[in-house]
KOLMI-330736 format. One record per residue (C-alpha): x negated, y, z; residue in one letter. Coordinates in Angstrom, 2 decimals. Layout:
N
<<X,Y,Z>,a>
...
***
This chain:
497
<<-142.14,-108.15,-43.77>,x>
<<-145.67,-109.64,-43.47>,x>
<<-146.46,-113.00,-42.81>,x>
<<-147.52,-111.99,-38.69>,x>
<<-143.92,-110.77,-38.67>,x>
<<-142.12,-113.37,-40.10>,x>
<<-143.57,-116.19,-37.68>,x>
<<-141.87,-113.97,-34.77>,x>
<<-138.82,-114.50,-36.23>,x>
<<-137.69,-110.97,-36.24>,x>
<<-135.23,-109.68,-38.97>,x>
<<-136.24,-107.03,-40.84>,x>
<<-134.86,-103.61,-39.26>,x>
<<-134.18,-102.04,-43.09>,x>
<<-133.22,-105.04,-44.70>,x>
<<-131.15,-106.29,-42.39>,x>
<<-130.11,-103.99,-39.38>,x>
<<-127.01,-105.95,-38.59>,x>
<<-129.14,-109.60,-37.59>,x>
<<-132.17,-107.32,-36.12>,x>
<<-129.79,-105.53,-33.64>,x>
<<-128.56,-108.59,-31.68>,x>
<<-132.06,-110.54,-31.97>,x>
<<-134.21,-107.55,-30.42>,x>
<<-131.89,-107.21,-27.55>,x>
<<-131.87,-110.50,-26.40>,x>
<<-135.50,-111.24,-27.38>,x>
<<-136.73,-107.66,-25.37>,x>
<<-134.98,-108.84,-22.48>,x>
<<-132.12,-106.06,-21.87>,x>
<<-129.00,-108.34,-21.58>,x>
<<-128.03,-111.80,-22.13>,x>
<<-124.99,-112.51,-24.04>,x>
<<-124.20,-116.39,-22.35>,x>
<<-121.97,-115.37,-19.78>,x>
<<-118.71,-117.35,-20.26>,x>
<<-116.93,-114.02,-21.10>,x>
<<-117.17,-112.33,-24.55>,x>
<<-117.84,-109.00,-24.61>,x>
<<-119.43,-109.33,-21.21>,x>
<<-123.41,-109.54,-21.34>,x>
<<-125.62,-110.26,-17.77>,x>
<<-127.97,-107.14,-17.92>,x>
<<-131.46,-108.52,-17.16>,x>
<<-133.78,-107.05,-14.90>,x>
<<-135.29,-105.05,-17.79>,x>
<<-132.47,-103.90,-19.01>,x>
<<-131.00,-102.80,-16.03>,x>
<<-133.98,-100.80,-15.42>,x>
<<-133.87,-98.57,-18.06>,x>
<<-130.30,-98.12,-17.80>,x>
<<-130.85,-97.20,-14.46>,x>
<<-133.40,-94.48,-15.67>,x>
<<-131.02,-93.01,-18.14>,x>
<<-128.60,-92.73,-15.14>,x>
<<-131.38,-91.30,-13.05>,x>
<<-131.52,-88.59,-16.04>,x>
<<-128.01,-88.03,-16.24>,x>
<<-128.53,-87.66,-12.68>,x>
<<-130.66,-84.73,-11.86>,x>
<<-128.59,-82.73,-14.58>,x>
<<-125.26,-83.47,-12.57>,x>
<<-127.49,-82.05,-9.53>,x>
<<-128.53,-79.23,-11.46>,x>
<<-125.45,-77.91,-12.61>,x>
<<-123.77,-78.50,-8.76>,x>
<<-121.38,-81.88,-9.66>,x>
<<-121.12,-83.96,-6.66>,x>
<<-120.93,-87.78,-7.06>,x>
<<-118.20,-89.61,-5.59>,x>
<<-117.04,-93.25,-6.38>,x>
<<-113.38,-94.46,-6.89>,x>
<<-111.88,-98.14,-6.77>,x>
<<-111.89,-100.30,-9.30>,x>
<<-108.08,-101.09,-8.96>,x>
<<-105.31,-98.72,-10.14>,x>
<<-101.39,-99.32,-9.99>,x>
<<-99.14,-99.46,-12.49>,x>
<<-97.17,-96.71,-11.78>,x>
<<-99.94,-94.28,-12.82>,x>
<<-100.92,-95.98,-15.76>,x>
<<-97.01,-95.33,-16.80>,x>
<<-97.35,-91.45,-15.74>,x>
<<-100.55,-91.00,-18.36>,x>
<<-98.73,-92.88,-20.94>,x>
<<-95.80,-90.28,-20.44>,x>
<<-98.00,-87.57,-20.60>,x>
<<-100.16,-88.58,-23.93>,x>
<<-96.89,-89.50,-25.46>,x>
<<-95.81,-86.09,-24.57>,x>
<<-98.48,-84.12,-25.92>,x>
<<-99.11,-86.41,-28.50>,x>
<<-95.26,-85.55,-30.06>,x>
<<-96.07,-82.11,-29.30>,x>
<<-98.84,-82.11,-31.27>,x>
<<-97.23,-83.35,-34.02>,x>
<<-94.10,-81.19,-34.09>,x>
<<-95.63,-78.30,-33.33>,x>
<<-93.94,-77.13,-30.49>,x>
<<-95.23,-76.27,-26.44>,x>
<<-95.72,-79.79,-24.92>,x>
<<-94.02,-77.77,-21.56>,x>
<<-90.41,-77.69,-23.86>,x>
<<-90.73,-81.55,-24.48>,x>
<<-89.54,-84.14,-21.64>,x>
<<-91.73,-87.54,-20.51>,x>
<<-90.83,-90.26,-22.71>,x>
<<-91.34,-94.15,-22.53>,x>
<<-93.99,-94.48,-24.91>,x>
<<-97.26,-96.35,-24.93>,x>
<<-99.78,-93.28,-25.75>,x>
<<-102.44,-94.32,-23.49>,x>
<<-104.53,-97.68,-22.28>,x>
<<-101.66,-99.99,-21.80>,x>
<<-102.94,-102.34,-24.31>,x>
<<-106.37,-102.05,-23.48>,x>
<<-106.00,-102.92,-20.09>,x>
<<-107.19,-106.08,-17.88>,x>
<<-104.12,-106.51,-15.37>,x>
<<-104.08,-107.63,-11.81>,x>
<<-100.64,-109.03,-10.80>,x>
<<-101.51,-112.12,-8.03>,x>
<<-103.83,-111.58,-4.78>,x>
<<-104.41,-115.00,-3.31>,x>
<<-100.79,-116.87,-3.87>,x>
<<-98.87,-113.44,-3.58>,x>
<<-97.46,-111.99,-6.66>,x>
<<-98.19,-108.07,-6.08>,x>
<<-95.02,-105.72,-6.00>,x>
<<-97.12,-103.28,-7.93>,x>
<<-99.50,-104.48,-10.68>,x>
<<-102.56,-102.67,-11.02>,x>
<<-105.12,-102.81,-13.43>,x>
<<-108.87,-102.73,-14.01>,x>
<<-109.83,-98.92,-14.73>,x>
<<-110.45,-98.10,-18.43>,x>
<<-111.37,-94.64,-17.18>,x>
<<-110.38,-92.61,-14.22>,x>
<<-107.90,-89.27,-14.99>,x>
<<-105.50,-91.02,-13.55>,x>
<<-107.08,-92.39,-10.42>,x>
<<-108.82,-89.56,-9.56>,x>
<<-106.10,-86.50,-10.35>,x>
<<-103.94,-88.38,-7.53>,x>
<<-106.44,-87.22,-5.39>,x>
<<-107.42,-83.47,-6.46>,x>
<<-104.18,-81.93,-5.61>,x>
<<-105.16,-83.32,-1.60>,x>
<<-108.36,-81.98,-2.08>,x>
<<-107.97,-78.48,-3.97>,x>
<<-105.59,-76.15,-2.21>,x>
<<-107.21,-72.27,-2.72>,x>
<<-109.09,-70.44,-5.10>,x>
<<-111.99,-71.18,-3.30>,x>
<<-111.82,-74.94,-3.15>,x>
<<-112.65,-74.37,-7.22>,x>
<<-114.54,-75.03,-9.32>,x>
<<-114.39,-78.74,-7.98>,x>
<<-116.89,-80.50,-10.01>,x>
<<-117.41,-84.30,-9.41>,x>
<<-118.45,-87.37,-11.48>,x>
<<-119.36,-91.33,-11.11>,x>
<<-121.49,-93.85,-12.82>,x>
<<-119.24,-96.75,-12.70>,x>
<<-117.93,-99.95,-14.86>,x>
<<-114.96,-99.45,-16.89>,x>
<<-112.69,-102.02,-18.49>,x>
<<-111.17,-102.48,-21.67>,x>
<<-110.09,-105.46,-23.54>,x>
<<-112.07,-104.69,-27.07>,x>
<<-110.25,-106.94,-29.66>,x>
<<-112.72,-106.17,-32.29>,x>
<<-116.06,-108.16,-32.97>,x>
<<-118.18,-107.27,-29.69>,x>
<<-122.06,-106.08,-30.04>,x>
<<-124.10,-105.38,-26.64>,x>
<<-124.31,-101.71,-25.79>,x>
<<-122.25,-100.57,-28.63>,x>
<<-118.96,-102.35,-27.99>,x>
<<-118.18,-104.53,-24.96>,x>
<<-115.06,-105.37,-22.71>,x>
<<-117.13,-103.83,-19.37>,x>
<<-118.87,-100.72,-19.84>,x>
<<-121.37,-99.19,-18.35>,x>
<<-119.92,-95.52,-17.94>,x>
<<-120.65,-92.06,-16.48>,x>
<<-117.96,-89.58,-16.08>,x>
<<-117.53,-86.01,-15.14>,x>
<<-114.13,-84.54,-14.05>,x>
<<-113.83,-80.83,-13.07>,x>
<<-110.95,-78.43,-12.35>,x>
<<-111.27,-74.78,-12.90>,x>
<<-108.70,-71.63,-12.14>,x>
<<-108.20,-70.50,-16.26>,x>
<<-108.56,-71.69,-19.63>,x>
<<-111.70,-69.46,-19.27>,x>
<<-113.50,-71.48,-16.41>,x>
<<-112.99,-74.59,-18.34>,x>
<<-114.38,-73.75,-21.32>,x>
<<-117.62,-72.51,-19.66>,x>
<<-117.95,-76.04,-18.53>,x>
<<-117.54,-77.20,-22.30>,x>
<<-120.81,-75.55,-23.20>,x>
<<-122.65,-76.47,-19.81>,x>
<<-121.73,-79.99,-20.39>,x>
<<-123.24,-79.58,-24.52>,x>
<<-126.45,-77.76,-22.74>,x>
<<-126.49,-81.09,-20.51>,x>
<<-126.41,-83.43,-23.83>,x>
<<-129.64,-81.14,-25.72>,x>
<<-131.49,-81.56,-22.31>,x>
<<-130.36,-85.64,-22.06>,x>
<<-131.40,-86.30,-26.09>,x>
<<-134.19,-84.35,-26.05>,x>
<<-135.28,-86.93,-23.23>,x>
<<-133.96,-90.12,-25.23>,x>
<<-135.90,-88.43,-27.85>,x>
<<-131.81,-89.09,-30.04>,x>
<<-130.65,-87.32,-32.71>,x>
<<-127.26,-86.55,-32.41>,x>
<<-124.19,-84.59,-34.21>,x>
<<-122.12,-82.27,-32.13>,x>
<<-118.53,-81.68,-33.41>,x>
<<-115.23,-80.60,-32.37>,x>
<<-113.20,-83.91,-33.52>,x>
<<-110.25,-82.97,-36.07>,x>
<<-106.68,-83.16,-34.41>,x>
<<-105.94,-85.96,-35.73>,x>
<<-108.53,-87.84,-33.77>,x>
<<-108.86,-86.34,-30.33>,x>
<<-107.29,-87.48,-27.24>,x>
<<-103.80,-86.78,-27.41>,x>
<<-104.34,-85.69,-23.65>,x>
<<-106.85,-82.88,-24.31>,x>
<<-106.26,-79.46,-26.40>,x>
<<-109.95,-80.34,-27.93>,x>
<<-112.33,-83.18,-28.10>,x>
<<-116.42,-82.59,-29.04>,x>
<<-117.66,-85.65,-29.78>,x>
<<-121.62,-86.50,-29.79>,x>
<<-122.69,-89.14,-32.02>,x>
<<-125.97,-90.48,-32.48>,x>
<<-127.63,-90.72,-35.79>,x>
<<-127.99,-94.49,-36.19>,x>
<<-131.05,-95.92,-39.02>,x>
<<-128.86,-97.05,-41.48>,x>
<<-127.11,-93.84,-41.31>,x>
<<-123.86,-94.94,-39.09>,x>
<<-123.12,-92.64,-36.50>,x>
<<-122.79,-94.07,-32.99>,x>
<<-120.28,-91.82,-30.41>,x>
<<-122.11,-91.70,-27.36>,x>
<<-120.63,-89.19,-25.11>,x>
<<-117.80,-86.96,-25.48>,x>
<<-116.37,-83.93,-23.81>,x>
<<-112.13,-83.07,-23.16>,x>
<<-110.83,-79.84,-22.55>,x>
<<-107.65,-80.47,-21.03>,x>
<<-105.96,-76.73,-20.10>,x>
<<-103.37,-77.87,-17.35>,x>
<<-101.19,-80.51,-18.90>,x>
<<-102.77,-83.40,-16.62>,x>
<<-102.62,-80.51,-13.58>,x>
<<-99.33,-80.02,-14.62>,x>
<<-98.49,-83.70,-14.89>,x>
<<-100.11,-84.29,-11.52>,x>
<<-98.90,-81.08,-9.90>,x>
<<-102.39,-79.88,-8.92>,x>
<<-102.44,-76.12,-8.16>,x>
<<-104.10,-73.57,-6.27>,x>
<<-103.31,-70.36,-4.32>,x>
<<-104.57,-67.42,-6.21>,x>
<<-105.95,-64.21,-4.97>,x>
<<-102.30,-63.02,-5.24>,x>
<<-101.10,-65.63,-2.75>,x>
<<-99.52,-67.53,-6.30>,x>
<<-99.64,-71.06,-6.83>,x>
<<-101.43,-71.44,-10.23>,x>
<<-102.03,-74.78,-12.14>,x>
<<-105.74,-75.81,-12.47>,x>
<<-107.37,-75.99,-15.65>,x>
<<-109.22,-79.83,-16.05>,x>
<<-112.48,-80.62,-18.08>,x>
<<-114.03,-84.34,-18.36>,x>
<<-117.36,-85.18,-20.14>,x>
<<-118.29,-88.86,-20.42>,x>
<<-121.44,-91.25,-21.55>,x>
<<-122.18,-94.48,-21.42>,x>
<<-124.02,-97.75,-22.23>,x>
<<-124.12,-96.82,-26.03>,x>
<<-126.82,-94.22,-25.28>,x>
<<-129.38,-97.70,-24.72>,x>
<<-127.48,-99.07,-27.82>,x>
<<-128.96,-95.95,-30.13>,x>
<<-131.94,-95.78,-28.36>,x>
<<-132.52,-99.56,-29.32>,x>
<<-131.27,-98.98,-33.09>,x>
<<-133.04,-95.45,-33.41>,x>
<<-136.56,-96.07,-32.09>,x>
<<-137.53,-99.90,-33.07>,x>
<<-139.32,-101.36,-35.11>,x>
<<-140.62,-104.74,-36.53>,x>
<<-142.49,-105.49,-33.93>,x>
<<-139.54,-105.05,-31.10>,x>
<<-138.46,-101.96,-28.94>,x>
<<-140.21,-98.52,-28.49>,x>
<<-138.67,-97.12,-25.26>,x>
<<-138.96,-93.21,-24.69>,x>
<<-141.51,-92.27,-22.01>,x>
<<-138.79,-91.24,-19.51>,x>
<<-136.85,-94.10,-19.37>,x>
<<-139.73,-96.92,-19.81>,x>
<<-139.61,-99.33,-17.24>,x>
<<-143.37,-100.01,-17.69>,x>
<<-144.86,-96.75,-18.88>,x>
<<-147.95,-98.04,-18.98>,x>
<<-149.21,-101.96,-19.22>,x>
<<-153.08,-102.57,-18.48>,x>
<<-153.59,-105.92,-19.80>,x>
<<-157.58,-106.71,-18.37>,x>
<<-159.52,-108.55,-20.79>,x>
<<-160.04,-112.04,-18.82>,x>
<<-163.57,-113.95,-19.92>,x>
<<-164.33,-117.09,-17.91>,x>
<<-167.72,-116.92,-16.12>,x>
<<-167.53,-113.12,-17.12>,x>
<<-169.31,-111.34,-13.93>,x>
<<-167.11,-108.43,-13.96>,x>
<<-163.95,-108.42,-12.26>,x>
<<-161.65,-107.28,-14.55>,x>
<<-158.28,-107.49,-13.21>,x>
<<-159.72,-105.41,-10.10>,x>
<<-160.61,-103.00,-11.81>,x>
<<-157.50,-103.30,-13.68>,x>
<<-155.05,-102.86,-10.05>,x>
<<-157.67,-100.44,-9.69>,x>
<<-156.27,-97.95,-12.60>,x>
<<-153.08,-99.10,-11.94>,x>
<<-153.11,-96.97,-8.41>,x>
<<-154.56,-94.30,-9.79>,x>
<<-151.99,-93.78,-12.44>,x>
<<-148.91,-94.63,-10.00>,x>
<<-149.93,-91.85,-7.59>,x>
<<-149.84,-89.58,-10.45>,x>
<<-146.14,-90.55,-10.56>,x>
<<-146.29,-93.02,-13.70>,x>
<<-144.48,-96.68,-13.91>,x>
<<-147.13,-98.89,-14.47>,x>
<<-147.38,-102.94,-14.86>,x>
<<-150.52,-104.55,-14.63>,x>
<<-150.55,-107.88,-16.78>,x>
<<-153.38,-110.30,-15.17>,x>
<<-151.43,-113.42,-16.70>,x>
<<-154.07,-116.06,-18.45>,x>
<<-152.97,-116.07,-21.47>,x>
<<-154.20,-115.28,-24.67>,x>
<<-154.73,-111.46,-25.47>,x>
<<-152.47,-111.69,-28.69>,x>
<<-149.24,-113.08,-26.62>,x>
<<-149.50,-110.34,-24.08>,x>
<<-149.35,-107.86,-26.96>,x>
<<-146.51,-109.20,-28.38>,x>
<<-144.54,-109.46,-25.00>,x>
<<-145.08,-105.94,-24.30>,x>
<<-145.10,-105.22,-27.83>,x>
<<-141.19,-106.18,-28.09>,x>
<<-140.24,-104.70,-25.10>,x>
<<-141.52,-101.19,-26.39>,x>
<<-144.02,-100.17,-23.72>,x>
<<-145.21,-97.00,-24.77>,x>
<<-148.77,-97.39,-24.02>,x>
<<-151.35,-100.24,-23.71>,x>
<<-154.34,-99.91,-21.77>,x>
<<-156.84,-102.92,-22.07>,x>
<<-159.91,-103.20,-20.29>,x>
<<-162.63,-105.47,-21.11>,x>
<<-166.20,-105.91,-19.17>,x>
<<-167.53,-103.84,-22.02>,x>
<<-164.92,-101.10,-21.76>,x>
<<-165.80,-101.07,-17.67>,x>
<<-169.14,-100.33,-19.01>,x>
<<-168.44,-97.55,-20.87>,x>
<<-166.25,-96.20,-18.00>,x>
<<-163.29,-96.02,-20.32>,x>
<<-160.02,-98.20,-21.08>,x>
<<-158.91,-98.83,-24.57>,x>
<<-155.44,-96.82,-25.17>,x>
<<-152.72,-98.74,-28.16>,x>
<<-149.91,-96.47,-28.75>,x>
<<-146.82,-97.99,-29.43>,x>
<<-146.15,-95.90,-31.90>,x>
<<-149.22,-96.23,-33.74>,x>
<<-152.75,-95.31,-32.74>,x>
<<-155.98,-96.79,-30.79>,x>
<<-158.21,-94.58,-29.08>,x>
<<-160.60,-94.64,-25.80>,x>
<<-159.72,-92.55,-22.79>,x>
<<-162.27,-92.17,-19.80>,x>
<<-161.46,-93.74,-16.29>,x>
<<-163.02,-90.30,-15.15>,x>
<<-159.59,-88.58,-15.74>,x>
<<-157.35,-91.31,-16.87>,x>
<<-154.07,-90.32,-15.60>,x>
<<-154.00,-86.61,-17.62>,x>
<<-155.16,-89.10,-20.41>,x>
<<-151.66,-91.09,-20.16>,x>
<<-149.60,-88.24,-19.69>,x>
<<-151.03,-86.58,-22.75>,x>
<<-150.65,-89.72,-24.73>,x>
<<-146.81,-90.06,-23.44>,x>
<<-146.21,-86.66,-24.36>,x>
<<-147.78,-87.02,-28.20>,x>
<<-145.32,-90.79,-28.15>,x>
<<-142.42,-88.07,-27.24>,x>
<<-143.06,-85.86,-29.56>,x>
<<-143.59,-88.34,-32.09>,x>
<<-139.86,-89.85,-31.58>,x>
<<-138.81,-87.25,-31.73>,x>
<<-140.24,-85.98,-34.54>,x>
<<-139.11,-88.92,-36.19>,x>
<<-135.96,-88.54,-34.77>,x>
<<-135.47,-85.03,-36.63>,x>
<<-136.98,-86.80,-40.29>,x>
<<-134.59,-89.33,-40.29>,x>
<<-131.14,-86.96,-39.44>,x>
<<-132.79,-84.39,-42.27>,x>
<<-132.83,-87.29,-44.38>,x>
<<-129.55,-88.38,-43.94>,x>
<<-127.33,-84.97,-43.61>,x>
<<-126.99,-84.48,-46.91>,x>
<<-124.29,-81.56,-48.76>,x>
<<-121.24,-83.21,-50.60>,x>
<<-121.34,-82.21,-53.95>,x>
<<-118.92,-84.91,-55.53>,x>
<<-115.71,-87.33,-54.01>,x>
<<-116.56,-89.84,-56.07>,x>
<<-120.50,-90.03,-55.47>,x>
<<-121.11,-90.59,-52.17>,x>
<<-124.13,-93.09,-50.83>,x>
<<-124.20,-95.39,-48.30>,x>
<<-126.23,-94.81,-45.18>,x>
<<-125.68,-90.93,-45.91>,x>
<<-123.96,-88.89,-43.82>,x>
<<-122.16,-85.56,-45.73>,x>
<<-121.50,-81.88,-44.87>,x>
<<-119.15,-79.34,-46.43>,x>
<<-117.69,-76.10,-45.79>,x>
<<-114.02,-76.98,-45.51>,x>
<<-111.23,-75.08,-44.11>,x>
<<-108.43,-77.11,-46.37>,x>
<<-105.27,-79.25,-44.94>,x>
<<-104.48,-82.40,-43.36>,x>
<<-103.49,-83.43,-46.94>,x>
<<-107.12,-82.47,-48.52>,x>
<<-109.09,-84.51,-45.21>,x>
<<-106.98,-87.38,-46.55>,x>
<<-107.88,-86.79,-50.31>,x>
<<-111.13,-86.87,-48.90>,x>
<<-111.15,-89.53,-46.20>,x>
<<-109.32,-91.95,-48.40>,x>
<<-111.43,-91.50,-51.64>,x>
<<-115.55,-91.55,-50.11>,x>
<<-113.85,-94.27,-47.56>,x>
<<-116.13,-92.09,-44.94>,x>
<<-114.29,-90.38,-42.06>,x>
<<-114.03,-86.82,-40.70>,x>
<<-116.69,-86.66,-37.89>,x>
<<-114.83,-82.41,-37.56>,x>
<<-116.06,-79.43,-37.10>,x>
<<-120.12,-78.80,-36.25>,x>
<<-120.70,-77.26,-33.19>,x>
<<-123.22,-75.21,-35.32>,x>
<<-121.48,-73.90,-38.13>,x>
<<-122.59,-72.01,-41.31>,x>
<<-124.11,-68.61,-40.43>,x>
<<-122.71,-67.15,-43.56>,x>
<<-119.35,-67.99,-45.59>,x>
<<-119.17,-70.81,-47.79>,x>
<<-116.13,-71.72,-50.50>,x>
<<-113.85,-74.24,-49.09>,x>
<<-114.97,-77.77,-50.77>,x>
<<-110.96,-78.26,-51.43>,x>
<<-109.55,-74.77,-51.67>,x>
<<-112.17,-72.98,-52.47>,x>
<<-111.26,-70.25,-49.42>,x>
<<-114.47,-68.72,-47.55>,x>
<<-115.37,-70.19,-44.26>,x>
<<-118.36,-70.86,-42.26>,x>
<<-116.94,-74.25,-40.40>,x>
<<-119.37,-77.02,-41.27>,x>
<<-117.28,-80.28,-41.54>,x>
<<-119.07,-83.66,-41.32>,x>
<<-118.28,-86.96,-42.87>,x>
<<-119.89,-90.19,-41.63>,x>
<<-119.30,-93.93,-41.55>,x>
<<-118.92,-94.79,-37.15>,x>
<<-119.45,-97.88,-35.52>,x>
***
């Protein structure tokens, strides 16, 4: 780190990821962390922002692909917190013995939230009959209500979501975005006539995540999560991961196919065209805060944040060049540009503060605004503004067509992320070639189509876990790492946060 750097204060992203991660949050301005709460950060202004832009995202895909947004309470009663934890245990023993969950009978087991879970059991001075609880997610809360709302065949698909807070009492050390006791959260919950509806939604809800981390400029892992780690609710779990620096992987978002255990459990049905009553097959896909976690660990730097183009706050900063007794009015001509560039559709801040040049540039500079436009009585001149990329690069652009200027330069910072984006997971997907040589900050692929007993063997000697199955597998066979038996599944082992 040079010596500039080191009077910021800011840790060294490489050398020290784990005291950089905390300081660039708080000193960019996303969330404070003094709330009397652990595990409960204020989001700042800025923060908030960009969240909300990530939602806005999320957003027009949920319009795109016909979801409807709805928004359930916060509170939840007991009773249906005990029939999910029947259910998982159900299917969870199922799973293990082998057998149809539909020949096993509800048991009193905890196999679901019940000890994540922030109760409510007083309102005022009265002790409630029925506890209810703070919603961790909402299967539960909202299956009550699909069997009132889905009747025929032509009441599905029913396709809704919400972007809502979610609580769970995280006993583990708390970092903001990544893991926190109220979360941030977007989830999708549809309900289809077969298997074969549902699974359709599986891949329009991975087509959704390429189209969201192409705009987060992320790289990310798609892969079917082994048995042994998906939801005991759901037949399958894909998980999404980001691709962290110091090669952790980072779940952001996941997708459940349920079949029609949770239909079953919550007798939702329809009328088929044969006049039958036929149990609903269920789908949910959820995201949340983490995605501004790996978008702050991915693309910073030194120097602070670098925030994507489509979800910048400030797109754009113009930071006029102020000279006392100068004759040219450069913060006009600043607000000038400024209205120019928001008609065009971009966010734009214009910074007239008097201050020193070098303390603007390091404001914006560790917030990540993409691009920095100064403009100086000689650049007003010239009939040009002087362009900084935050991602490296200094160039003039003419006033004459400044706004297709920006975009292009937005565009080259996207592609840039993302470029870098695609570097870094090349460099860190690496085959496994030996057990007992494995590198941290690497994350491994095999073909494997071996036992539980061999993802042991191999989870317990690399101490890396099994992230499962690729979504894009080998296009030709490969011997089984263990067993030696062709397959084309691609396996992938990772450290997670």
């Amino acid at each position: 780190m040079g010596k500039g750097k080191a009077k910021r204060g800011i840790p060294s992203k490489v050398d020290d990821f784990n005291s950089w991660y905390p300081f660039i949050v708080e000193a960019s301005e996303l969330v404070d962390k003094r709330y009397p709460i652990k595990g409960m950060d204020v989001w700042r202004p800025y923060g908030w922002r960009t969240m909300k832009l990530i939602d806005s995202l999320t957003h027009e895909e949920m319009e795109r692909t016909d979801h409807e947004e709805v928004n359930f309470p916060l509170l939840i009663p007991e009773n249906l917190l005990e029939k999910e934890n029947a259910l998982v245990a159900r299917l969870k023993r199922a799973r293990e013995e082998g057998v149809d969950p539909d020949d096993l009978r509800d048991e009193d087991e905890e196999g679901g939230f019940k000890k994540e879970v922030y109760w409510v059991k007083h309102a005022g001075e009265n002790e409630l009959d029925v506890p209810m609880f703070l919603r961790p997610t909402s299967e539960t809360a909202m299956y009550t209500m699909f069997p009132l709302w889905v009747r025929s065949h032509k009441d599905l698909p029913l396709k809704v979501y919400q972007m809502v807070n979610t609580f769970r009492y995280e006993t583990k050390q708390t970092r903001s975005f990544i893991r926190v006791r109220e979360i941030h959260f977007f989830e999708a919950h549809t309900a289809h006539a077969d298997e074969a509806c549902a699974s359709r939604q599986i891949e329009q809800d991975l087509e959704i995540v390429d189209n969201l981390m192409h705009q987060l400029c992320l790289p990310v892992i798609k892969a079917k999560r082994p048995i042994w780690d998906t939801f005991p609710g759901a037949w399958y779990t894909i998980g999404i991961d980001a691709i962290m620096p110091n090669g952790r992987t980072l779940q952001v978002a996941s997708c459940h196919h349920y079949r029609d255990q949770w239909a079953k459990a919550f007798d939702l049905t329809y009328e088929n065209l044969d006049a039958q009553q036929q149990h609903c097959h269920q789908t949910t896909y959820g995201m949340s805060e983490r995605l501004l976690g790996a978008i702050v660990g991915m693309h910073g730097d030194d120097n602070g944040l670098i925030m994507p183009p489509s979800i910048a706050p400030h797109q754009v900063v113009i930071c006029p060049m102020i000279r006392k007794n100068s004759e040219v009015d450069t913060i006009a001509k600043a607000n000038e540009v400024a209205a120019i560039l928001k008609a065009s559709g971009l966010r734009v801040k214009v910074d007239s503060r008097d201050i020193h040049a070098g303390q603007k540039y390091f404001d914006w500079e560790i917030k990540g605004v993409p691009l920095r436009l100064d403009i100086g009585p000689r650049d007003i001149e010239n009939d040009c503004a002087f362009a900084a990329r935050r991602t490296g690069g200094k160039e003039p652009l003419p006033l004459a067509n400044i706004a297709d200027e920006c975009k292009r330069l937005l565009d080259e910072i996207s592609d840039e992320l993302r470029a870098r984006a695609d570097a870094h997971a090349g460099n860190v997907i690496v085959p496994l070639t030996s057990l007992e040589d494995v590198e941290d900050g690497k994350i491994y692929e095999m073909a494997f189509d071996g036992t539980d007993s061999h993802a042991e063997t191999i989870e317990r000697t690399t101490g890396m876990s099994f992230l499962g199955d690729a979504t894009d597998a080998y296009e030709e066979e490969r011997p089984c790492f263990m067993s030696g038996k062709p397959t084309t599944r691609r396996v992938l082992l990772a450290k997670s946060y």
